[in-house]
C-alpha positions in Angstrom: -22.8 17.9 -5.6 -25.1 16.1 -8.1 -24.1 14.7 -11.0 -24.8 16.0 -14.3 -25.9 14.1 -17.6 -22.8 14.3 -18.9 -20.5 12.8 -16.1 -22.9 11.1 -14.2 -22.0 9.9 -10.5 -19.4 6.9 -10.4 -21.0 4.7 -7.6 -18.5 3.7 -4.9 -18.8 -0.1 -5.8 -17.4 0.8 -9.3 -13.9 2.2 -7.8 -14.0 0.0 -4.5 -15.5 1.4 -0.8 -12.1 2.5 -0.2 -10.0 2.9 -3.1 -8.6 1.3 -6.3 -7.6 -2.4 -6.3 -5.6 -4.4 -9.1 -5.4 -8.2 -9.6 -1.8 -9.4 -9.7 0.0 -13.0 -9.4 2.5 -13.4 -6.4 6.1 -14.5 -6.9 6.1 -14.9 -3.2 3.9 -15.3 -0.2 2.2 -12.4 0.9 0.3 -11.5 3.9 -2.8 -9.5 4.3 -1.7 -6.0 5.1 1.9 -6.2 3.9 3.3 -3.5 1.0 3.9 -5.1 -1.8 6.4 -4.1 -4.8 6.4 -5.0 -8.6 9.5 -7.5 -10.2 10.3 -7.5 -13.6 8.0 -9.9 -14.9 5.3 -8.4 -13.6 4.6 -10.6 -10.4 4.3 -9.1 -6.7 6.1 -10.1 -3.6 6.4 -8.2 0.1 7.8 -5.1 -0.2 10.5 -4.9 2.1 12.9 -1.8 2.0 12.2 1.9 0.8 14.5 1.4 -2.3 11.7 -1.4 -4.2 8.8 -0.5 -6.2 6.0 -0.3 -4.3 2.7 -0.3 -5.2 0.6 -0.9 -3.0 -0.7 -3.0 -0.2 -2.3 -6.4 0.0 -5.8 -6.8 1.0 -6.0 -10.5 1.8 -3.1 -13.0 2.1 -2.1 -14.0 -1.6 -0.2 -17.5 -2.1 2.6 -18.0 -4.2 1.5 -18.6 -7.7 -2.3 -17.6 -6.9 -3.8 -14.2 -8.0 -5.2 -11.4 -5.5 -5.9 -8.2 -5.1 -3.9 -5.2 -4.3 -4.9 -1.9 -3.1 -3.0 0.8 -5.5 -5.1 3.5 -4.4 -6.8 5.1 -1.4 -7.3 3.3 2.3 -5.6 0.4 3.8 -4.9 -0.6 7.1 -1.3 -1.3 7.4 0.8 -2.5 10.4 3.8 -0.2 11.4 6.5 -2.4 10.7 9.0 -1.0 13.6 7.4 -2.0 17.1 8.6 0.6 18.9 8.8 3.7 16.8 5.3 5.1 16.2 4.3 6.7 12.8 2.8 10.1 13.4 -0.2 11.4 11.7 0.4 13.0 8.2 4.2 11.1 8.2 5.0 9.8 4.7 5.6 6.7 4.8 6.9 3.4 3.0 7.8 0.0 3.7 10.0 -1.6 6.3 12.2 -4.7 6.6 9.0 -7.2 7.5 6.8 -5.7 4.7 5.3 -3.3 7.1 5.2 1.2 7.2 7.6 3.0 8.8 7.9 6.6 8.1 10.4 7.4 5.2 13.4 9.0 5.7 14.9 8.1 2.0 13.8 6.2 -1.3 10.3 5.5 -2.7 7.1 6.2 -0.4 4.3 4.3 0.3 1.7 6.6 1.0 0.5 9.1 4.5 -1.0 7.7 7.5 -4.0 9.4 8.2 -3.6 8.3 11.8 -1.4 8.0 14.8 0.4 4.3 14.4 1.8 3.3 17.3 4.7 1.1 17.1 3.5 -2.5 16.2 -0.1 -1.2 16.1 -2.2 -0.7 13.1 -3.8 2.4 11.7 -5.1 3.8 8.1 -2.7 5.3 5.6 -3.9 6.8 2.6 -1.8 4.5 -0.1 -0.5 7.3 -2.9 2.6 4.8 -4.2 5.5 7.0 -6.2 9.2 6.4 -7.0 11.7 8.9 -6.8 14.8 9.1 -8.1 16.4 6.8 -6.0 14.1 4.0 -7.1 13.8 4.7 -10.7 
């Protein structure tokens, strides 16, 4: 579809090759790949059970006390945080004891992988972060 005068196309370097990024201080260490959640004061940290608010997912390792970037939106490569339970395509998934997926069976989701994920493997998941009641 071509763009029009009026809404002219967005470019994908304006929204990211692969989705929608924010810039946030960590409270905590966080690894490259690992969900992350949102405290209080506005600082992230590894998300780590289904009940937190998650945002996202982290698209480089971020420091304690140093600023990176977050993917809120779109395509990440996440690691399946259970090693022996894969993830099946289209599962709904959010984040597990070590900051990776697992599919959800209660609390606030993550996002749907868009792939198989073997257990302890990687794969794609299209990051859609909500909170549901049980988080709010």
């Amino acid at each position: 579809m071509a763009g029009i005068s009026a809404f002219p196309l967005v470019p994908d370097t304006m929204l990211g090759a692969f989705g929608t990024e924010i810039s946030k201080v960590a409270y905590s260490d966080i690894l490259a790949g690992q969900a992350v959640q949102i405290n209080s004061d506005g600082l992230i940290l590894p998300a780590t059970a289904s009940t937190q608010k998650i945002i996202g997912v982290a698209l480089y390792d971020i420091p304690s006390g140093t600023e990176g970037a977050v993917r809120v939106a779109g395509v990440a490569k996440c690691a399946n945080g259970d090693a022996s339970t894969a993830i099946t395509a289209g599962a709904v998934v959010t984040a597990g004891t070590l900051g990776g997926v697992v599919a959800l069976t209660t609390g606030n989701y993550l996002g749907i992988a868009l792939e198989p994920i073997a257990g302890g493997a990687q794969g794609f998941v299209l990051i859609v972060p909500g909170v549901n009641t049980e988080g709010a």
